[in-house]
N, C-alpha and C positions, 0 to 999 in steps of 0.2 A: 504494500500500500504506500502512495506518496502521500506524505504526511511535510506540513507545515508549522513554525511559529514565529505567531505575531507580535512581536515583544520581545525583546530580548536583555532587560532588565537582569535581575537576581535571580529571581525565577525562571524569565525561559532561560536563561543561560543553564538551567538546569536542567529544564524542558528539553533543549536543542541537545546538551551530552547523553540524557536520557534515549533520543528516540535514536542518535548516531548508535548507539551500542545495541539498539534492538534487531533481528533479523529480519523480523517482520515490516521494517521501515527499509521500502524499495530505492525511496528518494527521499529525500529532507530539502526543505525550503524554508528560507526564514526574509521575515520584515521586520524595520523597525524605522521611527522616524530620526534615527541619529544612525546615519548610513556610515559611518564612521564605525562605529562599534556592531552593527551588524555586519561591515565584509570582515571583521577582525575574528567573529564568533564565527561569521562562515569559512573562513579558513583554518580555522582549529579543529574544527569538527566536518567538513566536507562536504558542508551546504550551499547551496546555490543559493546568493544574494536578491533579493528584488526589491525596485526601489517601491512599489506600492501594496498595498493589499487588495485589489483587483487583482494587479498582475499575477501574484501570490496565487488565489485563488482560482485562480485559471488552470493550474498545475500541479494542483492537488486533489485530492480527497477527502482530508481532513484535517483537522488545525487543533495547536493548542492558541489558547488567547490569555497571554499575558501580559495585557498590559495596564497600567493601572485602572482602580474600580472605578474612577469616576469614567471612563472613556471605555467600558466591559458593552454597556447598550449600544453605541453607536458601531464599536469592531462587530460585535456580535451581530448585527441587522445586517452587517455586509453578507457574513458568512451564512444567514440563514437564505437572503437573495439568491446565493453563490448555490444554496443548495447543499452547501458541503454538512460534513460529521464536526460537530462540534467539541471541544473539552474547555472548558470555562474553568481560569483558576477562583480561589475563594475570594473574598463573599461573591456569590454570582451576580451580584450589580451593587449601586450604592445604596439604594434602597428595594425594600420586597415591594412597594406599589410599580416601583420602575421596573425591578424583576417580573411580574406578573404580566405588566405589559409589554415586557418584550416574550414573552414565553407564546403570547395570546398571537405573534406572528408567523411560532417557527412551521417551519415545513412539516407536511409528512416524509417519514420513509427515511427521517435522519436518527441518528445516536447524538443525545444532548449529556453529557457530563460536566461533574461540578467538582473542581479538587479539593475534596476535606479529604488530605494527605493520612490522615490518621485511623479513617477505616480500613485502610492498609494496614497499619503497621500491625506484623501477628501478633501482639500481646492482647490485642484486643479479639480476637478469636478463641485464646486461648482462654482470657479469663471468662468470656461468655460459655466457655463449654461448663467452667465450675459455677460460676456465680445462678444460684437458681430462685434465693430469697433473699434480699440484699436487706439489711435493715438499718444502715448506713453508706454514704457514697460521698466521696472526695474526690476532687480532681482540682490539682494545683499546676499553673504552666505559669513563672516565674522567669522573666529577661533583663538582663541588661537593657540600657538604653539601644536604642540603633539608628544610623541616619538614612535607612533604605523607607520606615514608614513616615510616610507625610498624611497628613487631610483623612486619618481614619484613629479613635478612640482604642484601646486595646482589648474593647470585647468584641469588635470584629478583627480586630487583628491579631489577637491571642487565643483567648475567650472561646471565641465558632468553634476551632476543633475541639472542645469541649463540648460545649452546648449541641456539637453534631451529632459525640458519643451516645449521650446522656439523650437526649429527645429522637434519633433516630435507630439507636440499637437497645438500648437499656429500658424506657420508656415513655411508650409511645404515646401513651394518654397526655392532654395538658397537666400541666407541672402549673404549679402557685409562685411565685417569685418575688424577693424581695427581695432587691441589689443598694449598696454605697458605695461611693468611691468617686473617683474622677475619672478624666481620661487616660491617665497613665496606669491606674491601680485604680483594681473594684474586688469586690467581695460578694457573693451571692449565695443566699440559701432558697433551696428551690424543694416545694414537696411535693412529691410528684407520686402517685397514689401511696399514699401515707407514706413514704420512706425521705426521711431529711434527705437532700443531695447540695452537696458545700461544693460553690467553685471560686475558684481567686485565680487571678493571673496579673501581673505587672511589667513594666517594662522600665523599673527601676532598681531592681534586685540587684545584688555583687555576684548571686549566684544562681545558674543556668538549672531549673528546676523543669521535669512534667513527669508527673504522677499521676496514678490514680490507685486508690483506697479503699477497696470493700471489706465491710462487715457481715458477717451472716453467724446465724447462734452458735455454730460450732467452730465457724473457721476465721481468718481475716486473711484479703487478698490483697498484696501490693506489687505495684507493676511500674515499670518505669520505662518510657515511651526513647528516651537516647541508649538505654543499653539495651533494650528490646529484652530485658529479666522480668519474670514472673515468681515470686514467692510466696506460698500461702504457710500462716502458723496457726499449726493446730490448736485448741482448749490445752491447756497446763492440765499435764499429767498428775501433778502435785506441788500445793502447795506448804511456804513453812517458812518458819523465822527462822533465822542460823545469827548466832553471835549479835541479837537482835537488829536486823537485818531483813525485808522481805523477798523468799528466793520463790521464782517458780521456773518448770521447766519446761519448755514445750516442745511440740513436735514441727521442725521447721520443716518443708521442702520445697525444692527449686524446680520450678515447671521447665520442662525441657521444649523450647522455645525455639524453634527454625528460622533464624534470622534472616532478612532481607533488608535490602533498600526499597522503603515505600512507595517512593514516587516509580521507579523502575517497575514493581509492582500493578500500580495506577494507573500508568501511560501504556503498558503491554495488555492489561488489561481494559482501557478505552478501544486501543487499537483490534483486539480481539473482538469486543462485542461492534465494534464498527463496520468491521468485515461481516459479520451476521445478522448487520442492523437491529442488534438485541441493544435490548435498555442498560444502562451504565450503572453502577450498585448505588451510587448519590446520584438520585435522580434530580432534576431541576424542582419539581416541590418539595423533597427532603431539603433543599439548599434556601429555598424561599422560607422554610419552616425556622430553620436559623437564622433568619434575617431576621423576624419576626418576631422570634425568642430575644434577638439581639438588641433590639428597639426596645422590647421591654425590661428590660436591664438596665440599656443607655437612659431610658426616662425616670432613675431611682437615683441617679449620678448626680453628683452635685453641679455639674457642666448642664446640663441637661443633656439635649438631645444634641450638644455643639461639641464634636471632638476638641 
């Protein structure tokens, strides 16, 4: 399949080594409007440069679009004219009424994907095969500062693959919500049928955290989204004071975990169900549903609704 990306930012620059290393990518083509830095990306990776995204789209079959969310509607309306396979990186627009209306244009007979990079990553497979009664739920994604996000608050820029987890695998019912914080840092508790679910994410930490925390009455699962580890600790075998002291023992174990790179994951698998014009696992209303979750968070922030 020839496959294209429009952006070549942070992301598609990942985008573009991604789809060069796949077999299934017959051709690579990339745009970007600083033609300077796309023949640079396309001589690294062995893409064919174009100065437009018409031109682009002329030559391919499907595309990733990364370029930033305020400008995701107007690249995206080309590619749906174009006809082509879409893969839309996150948040799928800047707002869910914008997203909605541009959903209300696309074609039939295309594959639309949304990147919440994070339903990839296997830990979150692995702990949904254990976790069956959860009666508490964490998820912490914790950054440094960075100068790649401009013009977005950190609950769509951190935040989403959380709120993707959490409202599209874990549950799916509406969730009650009640967020603080600003734009940099928020704090949310969400109950979502009866089970507390705590998320925080910031982008002023010293240190590079993402987590996620289950409880359930006999076990607790922790999982860690950069070393792709899964560890659940059993109920204490026994407990006791020693040298007054309190000791208990438990029973630890390590989930044997088949690591990957997610996005490699993500993009092989757009390009698979594209080829089959099968639907993409984040479909464009799971991505709209996090926008939406996202709004009502950002309305609890002391900013308001103003990154």
């Amino acid at each position: 399949m020839d496959v294209g990306v429009i952006g070549v930012g942070t992301m598609g620059r990942n985008h573009v080594r991604v789809y060069s290393e796949l077999k299934s990518v017959a051709h690579l083509g990339i745009c970007d409007v600083n033609a300077q830095a796309a023949e640079a990306i396309g001589k690294q990776h062995g893409a064919t440069v174009y100065p437009t995204v018409g031109e682009l789209l002329a030559h391919v079959d499907a595309v990733s679009v990364c370029v930033p969310t305020q400008h995701h509607a107007a690249v995206v309306r080309q590619v749906f004219f174009a006809k082509k396979h879409a893969f839309i990186e996150k948040p799928i627009c800047a707002t869910a009424a914008e997203a909605r209306e541009l959903m209300a244009v696309r074609p039939a007979g295309i594959t639309i994907g949304v990147g919440h990079i994070e339903r990839f990553n296997p830990i979150i497979a692995e702990i949904k095969k254990i976790v069956t009664k959860p009666l508490y739920v964490e998820l912490k994604r914790h950054n440094p500062a960075s100068a790649r996000v401009t013009g977005s608050s950190v609950v769509e820029d951190l935040m989403i693959h959380d709120i993707d987890i959490i409202v599209n695998v874990f549950f799916p019912d509406p969730c009650h919500i009640h967020s603080v914080g600003n734009a940099d840092l928020c704090s949310v508790l969400m109950e979502c049928g009866g089970v507390p679910v705590a998320l925080s994410a910031s982008r002023k930490a010293s240190k590079k955290i993402r987590m996620i925390y289950i409880e359930e009455e006999e076990f607790t699962v922790e999982g860690d989204f950069m070393s792709q580890e899964v560890t659940i600790y059993r109920k204490p075998g026994r407990y006791q004071f020693e040298n007054e002291r309190y000791v208990q023992e438990n029973i630890i174990e390590k989930v044997m975990v088949n690591k990957v790179e997610p996005l490699k994951v993500e993009l092989a698998t757009f390009i698979d169900c594209a080829k089959k014009h099968a639907p993409f696992p984040v479909t464009p209303e799971q991505a709209i549903r996090n926008l939406e979750v996202s709004e009502q968070i950002r309305a609890g922030l002391s900013f308001g609704n103003q990154p």
